[in-house]
C-alpha positions as CSV (number, residue, x, y, z in Angstrom):
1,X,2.2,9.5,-6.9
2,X,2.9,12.2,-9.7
3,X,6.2,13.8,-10.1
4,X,7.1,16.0,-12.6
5,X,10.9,15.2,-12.6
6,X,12.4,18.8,-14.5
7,X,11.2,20.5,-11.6
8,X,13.2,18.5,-9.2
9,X,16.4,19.8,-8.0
10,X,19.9,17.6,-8.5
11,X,19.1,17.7,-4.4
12,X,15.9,16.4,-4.5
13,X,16.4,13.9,-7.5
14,X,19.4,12.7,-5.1
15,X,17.2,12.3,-2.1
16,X,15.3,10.2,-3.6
17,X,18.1,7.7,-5.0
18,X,17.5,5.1,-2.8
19,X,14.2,4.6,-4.0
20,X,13.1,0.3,-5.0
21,X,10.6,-1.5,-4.1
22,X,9.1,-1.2,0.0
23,X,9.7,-4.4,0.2
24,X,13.2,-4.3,-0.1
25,X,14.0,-1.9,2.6
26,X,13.6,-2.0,6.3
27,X,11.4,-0.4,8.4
28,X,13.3,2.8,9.6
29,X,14.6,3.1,5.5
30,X,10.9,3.6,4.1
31,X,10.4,6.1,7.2
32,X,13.5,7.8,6.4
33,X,12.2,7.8,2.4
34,X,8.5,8.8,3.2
35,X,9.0,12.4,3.9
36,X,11.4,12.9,0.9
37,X,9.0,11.0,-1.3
38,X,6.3,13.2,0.3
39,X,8.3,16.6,-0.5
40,X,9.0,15.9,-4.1
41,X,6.1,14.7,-5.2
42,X,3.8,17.0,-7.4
43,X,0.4,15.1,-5.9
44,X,-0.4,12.3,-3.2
45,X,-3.3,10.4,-2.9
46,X,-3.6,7.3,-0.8
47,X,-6.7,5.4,-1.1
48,X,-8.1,2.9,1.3
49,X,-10.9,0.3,1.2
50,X,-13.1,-1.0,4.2
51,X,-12.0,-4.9,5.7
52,X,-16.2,-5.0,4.9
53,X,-16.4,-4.0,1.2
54,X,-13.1,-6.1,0.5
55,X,-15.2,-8.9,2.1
56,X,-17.9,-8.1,-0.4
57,X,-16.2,-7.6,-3.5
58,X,-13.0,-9.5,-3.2
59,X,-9.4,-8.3,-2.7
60,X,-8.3,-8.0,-6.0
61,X,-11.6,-6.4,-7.5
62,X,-11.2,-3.9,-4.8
63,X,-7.6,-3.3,-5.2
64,X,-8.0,-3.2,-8.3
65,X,-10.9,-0.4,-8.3
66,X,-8.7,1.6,-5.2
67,X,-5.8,1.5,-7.9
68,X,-7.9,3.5,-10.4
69,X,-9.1,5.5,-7.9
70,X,-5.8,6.7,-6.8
71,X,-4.4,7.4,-10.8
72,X,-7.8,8.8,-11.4
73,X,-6.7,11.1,-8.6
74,X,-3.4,12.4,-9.5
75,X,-3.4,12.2,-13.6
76,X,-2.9,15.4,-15.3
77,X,-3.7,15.8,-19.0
78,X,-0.4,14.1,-20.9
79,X,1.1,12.5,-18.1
80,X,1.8,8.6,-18.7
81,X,-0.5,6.6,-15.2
82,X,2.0,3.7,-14.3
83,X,0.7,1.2,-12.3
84,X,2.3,-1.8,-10.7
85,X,1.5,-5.0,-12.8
86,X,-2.1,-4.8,-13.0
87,X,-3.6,-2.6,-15.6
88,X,-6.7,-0.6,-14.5
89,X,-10.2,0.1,-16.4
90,X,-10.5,3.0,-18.5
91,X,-10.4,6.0,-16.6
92,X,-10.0,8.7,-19.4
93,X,-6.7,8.8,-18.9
94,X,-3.2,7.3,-20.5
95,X,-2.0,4.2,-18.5
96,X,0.3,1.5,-18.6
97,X,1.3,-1.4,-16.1
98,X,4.6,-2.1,-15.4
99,X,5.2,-5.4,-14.3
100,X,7.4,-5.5,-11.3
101,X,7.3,-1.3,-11.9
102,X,8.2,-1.3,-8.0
103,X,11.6,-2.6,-9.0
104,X,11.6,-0.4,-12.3
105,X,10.2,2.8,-11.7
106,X,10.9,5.6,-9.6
107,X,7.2,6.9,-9.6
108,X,6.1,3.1,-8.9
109,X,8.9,2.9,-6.2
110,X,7.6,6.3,-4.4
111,X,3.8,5.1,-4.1
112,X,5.2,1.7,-2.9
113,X,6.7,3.7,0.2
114,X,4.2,6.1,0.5
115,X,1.1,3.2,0.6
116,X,3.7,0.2,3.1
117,X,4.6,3.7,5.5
118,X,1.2,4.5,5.6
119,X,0.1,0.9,6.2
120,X,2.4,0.3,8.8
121,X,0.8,3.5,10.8
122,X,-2.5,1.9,10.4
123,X,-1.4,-1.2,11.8
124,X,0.2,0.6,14.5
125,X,-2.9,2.7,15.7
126,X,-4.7,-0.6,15.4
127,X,-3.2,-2.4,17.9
128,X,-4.1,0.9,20.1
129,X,-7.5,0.3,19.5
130,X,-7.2,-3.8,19.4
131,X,-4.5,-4.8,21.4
132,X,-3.7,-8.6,21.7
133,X,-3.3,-9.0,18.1
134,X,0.1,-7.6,17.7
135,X,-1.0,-5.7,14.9
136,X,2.1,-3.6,15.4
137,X,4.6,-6.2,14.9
138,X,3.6,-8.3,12.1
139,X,1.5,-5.0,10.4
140,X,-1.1,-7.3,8.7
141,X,1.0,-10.4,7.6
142,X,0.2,-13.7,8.3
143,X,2.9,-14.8,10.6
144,X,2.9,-17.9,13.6
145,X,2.4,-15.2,15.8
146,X,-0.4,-13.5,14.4
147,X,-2.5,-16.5,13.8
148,X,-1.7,-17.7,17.4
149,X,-3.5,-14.6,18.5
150,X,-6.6,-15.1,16.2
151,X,-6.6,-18.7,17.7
152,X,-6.5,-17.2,21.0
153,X,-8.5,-14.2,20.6
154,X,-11.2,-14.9,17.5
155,X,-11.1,-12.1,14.5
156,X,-11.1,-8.9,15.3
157,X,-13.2,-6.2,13.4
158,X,-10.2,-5.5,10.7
159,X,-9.9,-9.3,10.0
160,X,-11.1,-10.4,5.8
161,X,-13.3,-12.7,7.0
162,X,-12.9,-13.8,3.2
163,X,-9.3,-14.5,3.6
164,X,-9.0,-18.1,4.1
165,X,-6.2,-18.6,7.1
166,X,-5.2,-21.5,8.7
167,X,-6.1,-19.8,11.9
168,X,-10.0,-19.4,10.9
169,X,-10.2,-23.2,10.5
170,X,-10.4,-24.0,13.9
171,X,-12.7,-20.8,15.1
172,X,-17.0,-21.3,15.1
173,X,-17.0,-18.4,12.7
């Protein structure tokens, strides 16, 4: 997410006030924020990685890696690459973690609505395409519900076969 804040309008700065952490807000908040996020912002990128190569690699190597990906995507010559309590390999750019930066930083705030909105669509058009894992209610957590399906249904092609869940414990993976 790159802004370039004296460009933005007292209107659009405003817009934007509401911005924290994804976490903290409710469903129909981050969809509210997304499209004002998505009209002030100078560049997007959103990077994904493959349940396969996450498999391979490991979640946080990949996240990681997606993370540099995604700054290595929007830096500019002179802007300051924030990232969100991991730092990230040299990438010939200036960069800084900020721990708990989704709390602390509007930037940090902005990709944190921009990557849980576009998550929660994923999810969404998953269950479309998977239905019987409820992917559209618990979007990806692990919740009593979601790992009742897995014990009903087995994995499905967009389950970490590398995460270790309760629920995989009792399947003949």
């Amino acid at each position: 997410m790159l802004f370039d804040y004296e460009a933005l309008t007292t209107r659009e700065l405003r817009s934007l006030s509401a911005l924290n952490d994804s976490k903290q807000h409710d469903h129909d908040a981050r969809e509210q924020l997304y499209p004002r996020v998505l009209a002030c912002a100078r560049r997007v990128i959103v990077v994904s990685r493959s349940v396969r190569g996450i498999d391979a690699r490991g979640l946080h190597v990949t996240n990681l890696a997606a993370l540099r990906d995604a700054l290595r995507g929007i830096a500019v010559p002179g802007a300051l690459c924030l990232s969100d309590g991991f730092a990230v390999a040299e990438f010939g750019f200036e960069a800084r973690a900020i721990i708990n930066g989704d709390a602390t930083s509007a930037a940090i705030a902005a990709a944190s609505i921009v990557a849980k909105v576009t998550r929660d669509r994923f999810m969404r058009r998953a269950e479309e395409l998977h239905p019987g894992w409820q992917f559209a209610t618990h979007v990806g957590y692990s919740t009593p519900e979601h790992r009742a399906a897995i014990e009903r249904q087995g994995v499905s092609p967009l389950h970490r076969m590398s995460f270790q869940s309760s629920a995989y414990e009792r399947l003949a993976l």
